[in-house]
ZALUMMI-137809 format. One record per atom (N, C-alpha, C): residue in one letter; x, y, z. Coordinates in pm, whole numbers, padded with zeros to 5 digits, always signed. Layout:
<nodes>
aXYZ...
</nodes>
This chain:
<nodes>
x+04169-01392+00999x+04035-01338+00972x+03990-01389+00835x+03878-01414+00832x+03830-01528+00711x+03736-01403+00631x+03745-01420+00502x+03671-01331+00415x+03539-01389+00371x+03397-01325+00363x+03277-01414+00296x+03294-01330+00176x+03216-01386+00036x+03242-01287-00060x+03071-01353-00107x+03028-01226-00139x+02887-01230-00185x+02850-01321-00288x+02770-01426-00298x+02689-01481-00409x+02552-01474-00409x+02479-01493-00566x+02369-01473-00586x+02289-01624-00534x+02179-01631-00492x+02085-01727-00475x+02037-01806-00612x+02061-01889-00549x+01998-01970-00686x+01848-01927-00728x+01796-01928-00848x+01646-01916-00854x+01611-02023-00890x+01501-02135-00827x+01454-02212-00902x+01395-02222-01044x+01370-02322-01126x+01330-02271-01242x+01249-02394-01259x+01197-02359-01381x+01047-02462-01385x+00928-02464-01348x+00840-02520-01410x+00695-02492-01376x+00640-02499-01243x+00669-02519-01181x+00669-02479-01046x+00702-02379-00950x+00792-02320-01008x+00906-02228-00926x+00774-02088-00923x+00848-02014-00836x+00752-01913-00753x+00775-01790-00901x+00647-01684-00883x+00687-01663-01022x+00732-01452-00923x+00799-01461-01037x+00939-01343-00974x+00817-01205-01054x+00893-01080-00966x+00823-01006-00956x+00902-00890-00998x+00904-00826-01083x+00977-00693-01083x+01001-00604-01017x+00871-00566-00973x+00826-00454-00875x+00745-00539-00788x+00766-00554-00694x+00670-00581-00576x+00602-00470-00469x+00484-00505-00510x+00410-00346-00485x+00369-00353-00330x+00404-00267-00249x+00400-00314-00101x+00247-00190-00069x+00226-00214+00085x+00146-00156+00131x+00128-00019+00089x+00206+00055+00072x+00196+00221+00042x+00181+00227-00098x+00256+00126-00185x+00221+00180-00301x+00075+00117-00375x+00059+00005-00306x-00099-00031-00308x-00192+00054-00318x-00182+00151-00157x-00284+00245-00138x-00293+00361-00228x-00142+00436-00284x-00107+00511-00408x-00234+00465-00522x-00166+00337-00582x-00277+00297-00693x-00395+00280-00699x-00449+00270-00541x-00578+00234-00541x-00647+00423-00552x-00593+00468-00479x-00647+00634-00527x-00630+00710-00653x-00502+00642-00724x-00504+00703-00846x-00602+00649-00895x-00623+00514-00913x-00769+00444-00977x-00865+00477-00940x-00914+00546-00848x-00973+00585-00780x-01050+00723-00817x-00952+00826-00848x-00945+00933-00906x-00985+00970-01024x-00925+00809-01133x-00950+00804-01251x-01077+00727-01295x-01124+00646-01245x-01262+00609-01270x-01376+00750-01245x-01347+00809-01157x-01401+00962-01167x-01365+01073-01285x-01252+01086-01271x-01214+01194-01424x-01266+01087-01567x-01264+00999-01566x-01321+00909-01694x-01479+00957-01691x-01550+00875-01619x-01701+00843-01619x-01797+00967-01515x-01737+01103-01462x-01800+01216-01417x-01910+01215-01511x-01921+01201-01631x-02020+01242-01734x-02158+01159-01673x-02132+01057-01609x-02235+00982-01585x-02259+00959-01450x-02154+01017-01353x-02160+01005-01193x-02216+01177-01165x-02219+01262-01240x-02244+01401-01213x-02373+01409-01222x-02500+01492-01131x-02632+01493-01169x-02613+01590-01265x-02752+01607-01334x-02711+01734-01465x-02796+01856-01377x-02764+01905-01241x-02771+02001-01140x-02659+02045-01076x-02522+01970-01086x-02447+01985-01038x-02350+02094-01092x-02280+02141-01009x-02183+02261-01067x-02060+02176-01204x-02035+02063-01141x-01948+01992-01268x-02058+01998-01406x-02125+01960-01402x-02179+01944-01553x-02228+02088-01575x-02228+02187-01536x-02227+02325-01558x-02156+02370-01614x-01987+02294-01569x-01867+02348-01620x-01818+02247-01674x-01858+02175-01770x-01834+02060-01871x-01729+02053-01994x-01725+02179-02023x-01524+02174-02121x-01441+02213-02002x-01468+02274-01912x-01405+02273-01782x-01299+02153-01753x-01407+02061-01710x-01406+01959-01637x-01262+01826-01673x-01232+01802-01818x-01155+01743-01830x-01029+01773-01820x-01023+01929-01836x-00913+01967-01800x-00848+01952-01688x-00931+01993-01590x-00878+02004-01429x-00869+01860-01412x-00926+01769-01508x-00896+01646-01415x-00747+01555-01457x-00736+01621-01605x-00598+01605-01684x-00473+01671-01579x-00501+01776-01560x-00385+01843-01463x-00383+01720-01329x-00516+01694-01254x-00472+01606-01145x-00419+01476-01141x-00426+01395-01277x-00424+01295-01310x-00250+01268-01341x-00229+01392-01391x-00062+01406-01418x+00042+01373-01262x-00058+01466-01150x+00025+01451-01002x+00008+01326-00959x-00126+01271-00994x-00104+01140-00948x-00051+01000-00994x-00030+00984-01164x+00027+00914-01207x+00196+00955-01109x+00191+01055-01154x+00352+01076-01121x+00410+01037-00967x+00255+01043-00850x+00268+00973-00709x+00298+00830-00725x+00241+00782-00787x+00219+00629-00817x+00379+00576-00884x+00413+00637-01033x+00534+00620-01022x+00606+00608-00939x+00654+00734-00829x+00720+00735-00751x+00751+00693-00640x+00613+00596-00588x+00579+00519-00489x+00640+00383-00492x+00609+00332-00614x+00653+00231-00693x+00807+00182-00716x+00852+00303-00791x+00967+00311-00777x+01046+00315-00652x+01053+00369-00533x+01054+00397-00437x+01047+00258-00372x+00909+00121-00382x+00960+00006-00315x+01049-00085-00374x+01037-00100-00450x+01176-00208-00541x+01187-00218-00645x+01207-00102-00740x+01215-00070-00870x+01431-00050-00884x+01490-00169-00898x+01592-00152-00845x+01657-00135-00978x+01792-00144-01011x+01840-00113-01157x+01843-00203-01286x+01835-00320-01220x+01762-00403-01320x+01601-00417-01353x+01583-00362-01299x+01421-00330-01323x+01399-00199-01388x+01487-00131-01364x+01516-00003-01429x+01524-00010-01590x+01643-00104-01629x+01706-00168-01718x+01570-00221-01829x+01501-00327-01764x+01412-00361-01804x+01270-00302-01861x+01257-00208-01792x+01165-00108-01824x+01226-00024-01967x+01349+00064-01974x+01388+00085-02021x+01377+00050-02135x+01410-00079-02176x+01440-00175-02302x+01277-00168-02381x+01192-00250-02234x+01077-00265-02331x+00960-00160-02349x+00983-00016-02270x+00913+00097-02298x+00994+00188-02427x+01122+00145-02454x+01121+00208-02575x+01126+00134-02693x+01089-00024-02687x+01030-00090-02797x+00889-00062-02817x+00809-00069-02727x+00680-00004-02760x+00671+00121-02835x+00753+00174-02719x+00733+00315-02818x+00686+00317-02973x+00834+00251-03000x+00899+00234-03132x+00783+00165-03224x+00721+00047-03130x+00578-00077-03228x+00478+00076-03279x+00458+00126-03182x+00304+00232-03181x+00318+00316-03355x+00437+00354-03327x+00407+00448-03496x+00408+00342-03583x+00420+00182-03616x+00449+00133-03680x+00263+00154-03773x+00173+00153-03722x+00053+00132-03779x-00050+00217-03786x+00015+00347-03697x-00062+00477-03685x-00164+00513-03833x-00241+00540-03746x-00365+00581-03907x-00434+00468-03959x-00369+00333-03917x-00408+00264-03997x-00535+00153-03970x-00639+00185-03977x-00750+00125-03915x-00744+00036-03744x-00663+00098-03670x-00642+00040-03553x-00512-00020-03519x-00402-00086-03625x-00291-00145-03609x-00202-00145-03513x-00231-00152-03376x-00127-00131-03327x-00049-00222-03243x+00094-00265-03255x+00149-00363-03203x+00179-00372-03076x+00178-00225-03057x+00264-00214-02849x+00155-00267-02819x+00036-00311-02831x-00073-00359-02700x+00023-00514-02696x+00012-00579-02784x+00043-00739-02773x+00179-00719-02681x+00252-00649-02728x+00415-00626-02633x+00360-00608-02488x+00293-00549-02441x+00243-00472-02339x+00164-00564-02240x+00051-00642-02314x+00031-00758-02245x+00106-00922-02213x+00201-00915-02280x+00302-01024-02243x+00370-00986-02180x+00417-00849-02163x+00535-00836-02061x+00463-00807-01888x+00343-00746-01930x+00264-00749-01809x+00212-00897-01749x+00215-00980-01834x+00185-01127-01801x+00334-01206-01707x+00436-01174-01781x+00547-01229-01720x+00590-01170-01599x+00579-00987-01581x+00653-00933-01503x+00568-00890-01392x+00410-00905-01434x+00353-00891-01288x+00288-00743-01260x+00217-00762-01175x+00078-00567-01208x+00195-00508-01203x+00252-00506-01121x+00318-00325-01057x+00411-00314-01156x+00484-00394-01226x+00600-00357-01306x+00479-00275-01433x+00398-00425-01488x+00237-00359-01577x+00228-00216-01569x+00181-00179-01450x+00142-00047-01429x+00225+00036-01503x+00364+00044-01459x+00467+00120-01478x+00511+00147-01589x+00506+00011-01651x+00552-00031-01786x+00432+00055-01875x+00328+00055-01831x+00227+00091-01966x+00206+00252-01941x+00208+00314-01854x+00205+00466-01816x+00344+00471-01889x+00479+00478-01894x+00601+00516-01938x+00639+00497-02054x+00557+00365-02141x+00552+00314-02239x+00450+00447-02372x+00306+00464-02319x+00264+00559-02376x+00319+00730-02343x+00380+00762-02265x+00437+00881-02216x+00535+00885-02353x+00591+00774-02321x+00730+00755-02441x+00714+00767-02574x+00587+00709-02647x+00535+00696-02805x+00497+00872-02792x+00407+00918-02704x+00332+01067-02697x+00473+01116-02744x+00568+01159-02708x+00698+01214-02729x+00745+01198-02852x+00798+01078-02893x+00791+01021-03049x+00743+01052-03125x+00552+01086-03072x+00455+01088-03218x+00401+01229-03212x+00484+01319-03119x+00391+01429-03103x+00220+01461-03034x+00259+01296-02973x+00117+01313-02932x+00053+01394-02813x+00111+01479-02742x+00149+01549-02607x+00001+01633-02613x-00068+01635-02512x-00180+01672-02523x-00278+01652-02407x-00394+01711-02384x-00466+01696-02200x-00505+01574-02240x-00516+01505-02357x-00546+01349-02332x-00448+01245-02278x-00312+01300-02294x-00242+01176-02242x-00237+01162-02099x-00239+01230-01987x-00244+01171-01885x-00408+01081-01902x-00469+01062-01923x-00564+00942-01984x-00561+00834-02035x-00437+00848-02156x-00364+00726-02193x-00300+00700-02106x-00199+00789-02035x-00103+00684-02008x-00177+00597-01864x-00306+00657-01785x-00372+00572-01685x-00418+00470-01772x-00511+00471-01856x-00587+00368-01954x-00474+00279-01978x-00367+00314-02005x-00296+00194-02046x-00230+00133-01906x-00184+00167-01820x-00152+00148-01736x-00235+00033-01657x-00362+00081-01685x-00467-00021-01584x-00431-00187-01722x-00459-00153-01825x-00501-00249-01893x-00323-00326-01958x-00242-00290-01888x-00103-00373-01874x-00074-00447-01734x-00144-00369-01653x-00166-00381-01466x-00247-00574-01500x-00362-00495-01594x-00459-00594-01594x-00406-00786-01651x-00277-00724-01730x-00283-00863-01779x-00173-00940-01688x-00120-00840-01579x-00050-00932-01501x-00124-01016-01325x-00263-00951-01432x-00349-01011-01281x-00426-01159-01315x-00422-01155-01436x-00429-01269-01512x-00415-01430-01428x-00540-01511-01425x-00497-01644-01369x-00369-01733-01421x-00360-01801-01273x-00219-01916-01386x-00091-01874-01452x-00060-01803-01337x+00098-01726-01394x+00203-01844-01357x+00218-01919-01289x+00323-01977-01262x+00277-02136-01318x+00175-02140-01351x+00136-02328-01415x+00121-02304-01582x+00019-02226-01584x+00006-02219-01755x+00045-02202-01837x+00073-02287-01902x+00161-02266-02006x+00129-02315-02150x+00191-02291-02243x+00107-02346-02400x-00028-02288-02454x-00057-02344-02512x-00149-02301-02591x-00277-02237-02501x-00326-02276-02401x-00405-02267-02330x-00355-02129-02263x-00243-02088-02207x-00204-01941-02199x-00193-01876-02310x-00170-01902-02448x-00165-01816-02565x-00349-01795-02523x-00420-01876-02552x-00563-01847-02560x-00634-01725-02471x-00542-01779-02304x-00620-01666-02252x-00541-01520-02259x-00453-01475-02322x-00342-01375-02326x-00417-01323-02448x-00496-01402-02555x-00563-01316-02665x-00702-01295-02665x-00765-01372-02586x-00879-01368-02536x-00869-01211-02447x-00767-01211-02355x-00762-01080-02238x-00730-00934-02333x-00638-00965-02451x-00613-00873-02545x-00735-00821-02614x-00834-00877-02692x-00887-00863-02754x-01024-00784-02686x-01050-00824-02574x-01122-00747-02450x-01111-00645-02441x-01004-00600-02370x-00939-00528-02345x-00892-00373-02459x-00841-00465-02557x-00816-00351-02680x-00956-00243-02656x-01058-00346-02646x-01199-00248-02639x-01264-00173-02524x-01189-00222-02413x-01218-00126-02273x-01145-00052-02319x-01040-00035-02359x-00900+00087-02347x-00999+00169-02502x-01030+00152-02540x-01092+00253-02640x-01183+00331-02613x-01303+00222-02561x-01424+00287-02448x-01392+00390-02403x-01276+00354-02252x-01278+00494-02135x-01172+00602-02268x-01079+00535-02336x-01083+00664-02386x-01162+00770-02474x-01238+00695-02529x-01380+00793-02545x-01438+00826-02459x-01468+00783-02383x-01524+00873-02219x-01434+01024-02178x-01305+01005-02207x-01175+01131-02234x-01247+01211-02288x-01270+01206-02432x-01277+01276-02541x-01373+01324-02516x-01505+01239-02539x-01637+01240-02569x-01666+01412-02488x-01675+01431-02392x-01727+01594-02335x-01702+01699-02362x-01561+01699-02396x-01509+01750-02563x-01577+01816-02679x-01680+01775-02705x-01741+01768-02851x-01859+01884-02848x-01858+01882-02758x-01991+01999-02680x-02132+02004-02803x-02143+02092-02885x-02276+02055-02976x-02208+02028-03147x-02078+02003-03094x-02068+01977-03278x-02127+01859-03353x-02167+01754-03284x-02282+01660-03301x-02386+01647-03185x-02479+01738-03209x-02602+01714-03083x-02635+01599-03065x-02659+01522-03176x-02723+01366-03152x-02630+01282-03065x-02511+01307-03028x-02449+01179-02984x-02355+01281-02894x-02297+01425-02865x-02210+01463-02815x-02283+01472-02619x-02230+01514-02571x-02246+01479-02446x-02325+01631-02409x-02459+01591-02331x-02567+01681-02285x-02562+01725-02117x-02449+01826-02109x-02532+01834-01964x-02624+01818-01916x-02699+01887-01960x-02835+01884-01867x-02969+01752-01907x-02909+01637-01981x-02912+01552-01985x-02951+01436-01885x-03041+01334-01905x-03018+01213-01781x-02909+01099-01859x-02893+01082-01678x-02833+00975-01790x-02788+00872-01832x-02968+00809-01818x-02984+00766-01921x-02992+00786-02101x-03021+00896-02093x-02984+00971-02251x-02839+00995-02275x-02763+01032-02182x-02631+01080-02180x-02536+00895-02216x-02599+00821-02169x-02533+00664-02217x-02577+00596-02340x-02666+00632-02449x-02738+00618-02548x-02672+00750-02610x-02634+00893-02568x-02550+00920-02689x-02398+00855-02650x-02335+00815-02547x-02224+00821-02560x-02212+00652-02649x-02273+00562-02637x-02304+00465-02691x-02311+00470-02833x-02349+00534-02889x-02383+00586-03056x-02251+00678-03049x-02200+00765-03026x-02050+00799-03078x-01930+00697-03061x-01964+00604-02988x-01879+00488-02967x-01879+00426-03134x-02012+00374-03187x-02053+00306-03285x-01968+00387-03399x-02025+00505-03364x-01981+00638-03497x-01848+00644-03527x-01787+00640-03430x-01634+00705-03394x-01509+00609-03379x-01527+00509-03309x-01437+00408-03264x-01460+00263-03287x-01546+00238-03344x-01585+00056-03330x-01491-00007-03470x-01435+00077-03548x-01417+00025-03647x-01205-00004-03618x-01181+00116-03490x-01062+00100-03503x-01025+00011-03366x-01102-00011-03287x-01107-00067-03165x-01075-00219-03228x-01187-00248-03346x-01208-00386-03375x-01029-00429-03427x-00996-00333-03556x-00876-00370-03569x-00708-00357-03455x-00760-00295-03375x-00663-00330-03293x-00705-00470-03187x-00812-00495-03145x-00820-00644-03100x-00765-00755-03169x-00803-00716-03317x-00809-00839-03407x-00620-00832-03414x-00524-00725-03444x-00387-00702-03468x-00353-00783-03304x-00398-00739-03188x-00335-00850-03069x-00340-00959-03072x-00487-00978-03120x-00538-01152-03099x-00375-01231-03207x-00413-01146-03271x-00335-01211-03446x-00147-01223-03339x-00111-01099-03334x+00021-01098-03319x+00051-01216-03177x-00034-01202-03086x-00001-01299-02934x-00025-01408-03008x-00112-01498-03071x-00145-01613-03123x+00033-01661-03186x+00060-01601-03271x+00159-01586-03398x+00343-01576-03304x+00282-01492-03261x+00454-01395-03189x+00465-01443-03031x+00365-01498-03008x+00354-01485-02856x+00413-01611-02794x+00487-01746-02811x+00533-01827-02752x+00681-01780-02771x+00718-01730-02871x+00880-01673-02861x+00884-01552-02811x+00814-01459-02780x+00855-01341-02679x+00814-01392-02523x+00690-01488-02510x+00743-01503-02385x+00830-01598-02312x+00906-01629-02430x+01054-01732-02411x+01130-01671-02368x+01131-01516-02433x+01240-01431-02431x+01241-01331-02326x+01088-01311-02286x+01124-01272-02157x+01142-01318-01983x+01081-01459-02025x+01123-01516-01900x+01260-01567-01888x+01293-01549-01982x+01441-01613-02013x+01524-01477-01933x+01488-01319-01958x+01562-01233-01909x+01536-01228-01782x+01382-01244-01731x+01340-01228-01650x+01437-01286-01534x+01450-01479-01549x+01549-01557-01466x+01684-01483-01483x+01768-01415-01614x+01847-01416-01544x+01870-01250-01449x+01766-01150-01488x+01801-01057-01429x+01783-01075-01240x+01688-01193-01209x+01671-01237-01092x+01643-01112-00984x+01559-01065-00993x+01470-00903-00957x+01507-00969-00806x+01443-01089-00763x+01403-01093-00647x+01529-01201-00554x+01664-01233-00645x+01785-01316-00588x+01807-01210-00424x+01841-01271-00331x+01881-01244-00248x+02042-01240-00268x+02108-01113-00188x+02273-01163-00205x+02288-01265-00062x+02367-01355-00106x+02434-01442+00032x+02608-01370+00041x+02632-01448+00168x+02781-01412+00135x+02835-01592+00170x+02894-01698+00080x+02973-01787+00104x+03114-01733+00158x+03163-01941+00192x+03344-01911+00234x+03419-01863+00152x+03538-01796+00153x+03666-01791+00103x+03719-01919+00017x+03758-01897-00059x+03839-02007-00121x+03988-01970-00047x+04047-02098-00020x+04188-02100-00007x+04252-02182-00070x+04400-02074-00062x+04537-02157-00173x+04640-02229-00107x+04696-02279-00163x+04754-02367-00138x+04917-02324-00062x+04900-02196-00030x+04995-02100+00052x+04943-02068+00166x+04792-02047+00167x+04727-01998+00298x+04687-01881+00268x+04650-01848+00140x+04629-01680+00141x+04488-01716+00089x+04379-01621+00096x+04230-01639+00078x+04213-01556-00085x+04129-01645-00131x+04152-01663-00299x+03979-01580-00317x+03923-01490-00372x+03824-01497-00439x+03766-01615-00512x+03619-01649-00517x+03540-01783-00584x+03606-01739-00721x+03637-01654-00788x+03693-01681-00919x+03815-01711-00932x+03863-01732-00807x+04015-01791-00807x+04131-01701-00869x+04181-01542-00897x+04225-01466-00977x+04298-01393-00932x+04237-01362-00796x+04327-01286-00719x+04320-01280-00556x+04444-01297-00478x+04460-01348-00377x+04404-01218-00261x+04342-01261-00188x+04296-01152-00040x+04371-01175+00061x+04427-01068+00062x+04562-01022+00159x+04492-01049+00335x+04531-01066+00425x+04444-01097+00529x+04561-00967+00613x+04454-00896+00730x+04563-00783+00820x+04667-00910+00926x+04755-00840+00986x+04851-00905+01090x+04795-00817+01212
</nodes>
């Protein structure tokens, strides 16, 4: 009786080679994300999808709450969906590593006119590893700093969607498997620098209903149109956030330009060898020169039954 003993598949490598996937997000967990997004473009922008007749804008400090509580069950569906299609232990591993380096970047610049480094981490690893790992990576990543920084609060299920979409986002990115050089640094800080400023936006859309009349001129008007209701939220944008939005674009653009050809050396480099997507084979037996069947490492002999 002849023994097969499992080997890994080769992965091709090179600019050509198919580009590997962490998480490969299948039919169910598709439909998961598409309702959490779904959900959350509503709990974000209600301020402006609600008539100012409606029972929601009636109940307007209400409103973010209940949508913070739903937003928690459904991130946590989505996780688990995710996880659930091929989130296997090296992907586990991987997550691991680079959601608690983020963590770790985020307090590095806190307070400090926008500084913050986990975005640049966040969009390279979402560039290499692809949406669904993205997704995962940037919801677990801010869950993780909130913990760290004390930041625990009905805004973070907000962050951790906001970030989630906009790590999702950079692995949707053209030219994952050709581009390379300078021309991918360009569009990786180009997508950063965007981006830094959507993720500020909807999270002022969070906040903003919040504020109820402590600034009438710019806080959010139920009974409002709204068109007025986008002209104040527009002017607390200006008031409130443009100054720290700018320095965190400008800290990505800067760090991906600068940092960004050696981290994504370093993670495609882990990426090949953790090989998410190797198939196991099983090859022949080695045999000795007695007749007894040898393991491929040659070390120790496999006894065969009589």
């Amino acid at each position: 009786m002849s023994t097969r003993h499992p080997t890994s598949a080769r992965q091709p490598s090179g600019p050509k080679a198919a580009r590997l996937h962490a998480v490969r997000l299948r039919p169910r967990s598709l439909a998961a994300l598409a309702l959490v997004s779904a959900v959350g473009v509503i709990a974000f922008g209600w301020p402006f999808l609600a008539p100012p007749t409606s029972q929601l804008s009636a109940h307007a400090q209400d409103a973010p709450w209940l949508f913070a509580g739903l937003l928690v069950l459904l991130v946590a569906v989505v996780a688990a969906t995710i996880s659930e299609s091929d989130l296997g232990p090296k992907a586990v591993a991987m997550l691991g590593v680079l959601a608690a380096t983020g963590a770790a970047l985020r307090p590095i610049g806190a307070g400090t006119a926008g500084i913050e480094p986990m975005f640049f981490l966040l969009v390279l690893s979402g560039r290499v590893l692809g949406p669904g790992f993205g997704f995962t990576l940037g919801s677990v990543t801010m869950f993780a700093s909130a913990l760290l920084t004390g930041g625990v609060g009905p805004w973070l299920p907000f962050q951790m969607l906001a970030m989630g979409w906009f790590t999702m986002g950079a692995g949707l990115l053209p030219g994952a498997v050709r581009l390379r050089g300078r021309a991918e640094l360009l569009l990786l800080a180009g997508y950063g620098f965007l981006a830094a400023f959507a993720y500020g936006t909807v999270m002022n859309l969070a906040g903003w209903p919040f504020m109820g009349a402590a600034a009438s001129n710019i806080s959010f008007d139920a009974h409002a149109s709204v068109p007025a209701n986008l002209a104040r939220f527009l002017a607390y944008c200006l008031a409130t956030s443009l100054g720290w939005d700018l320095g965190r674009a400008v800290c990505t653009v800067v760090l991906t330009v600068f940092l960004g050809p050696a981290v994504l050396r370093a993670l495609r480099r882990a990426t090949r060898r953790a090989a998410f997507e190797t198939a196991v084979t099983f090859g022949p037996e080695e045999r000795s020169p007695d007749g007894q069947g040898r393991s491929h490492s040659g070390t120790e002999p496999v006894k065969h039954p009589t």
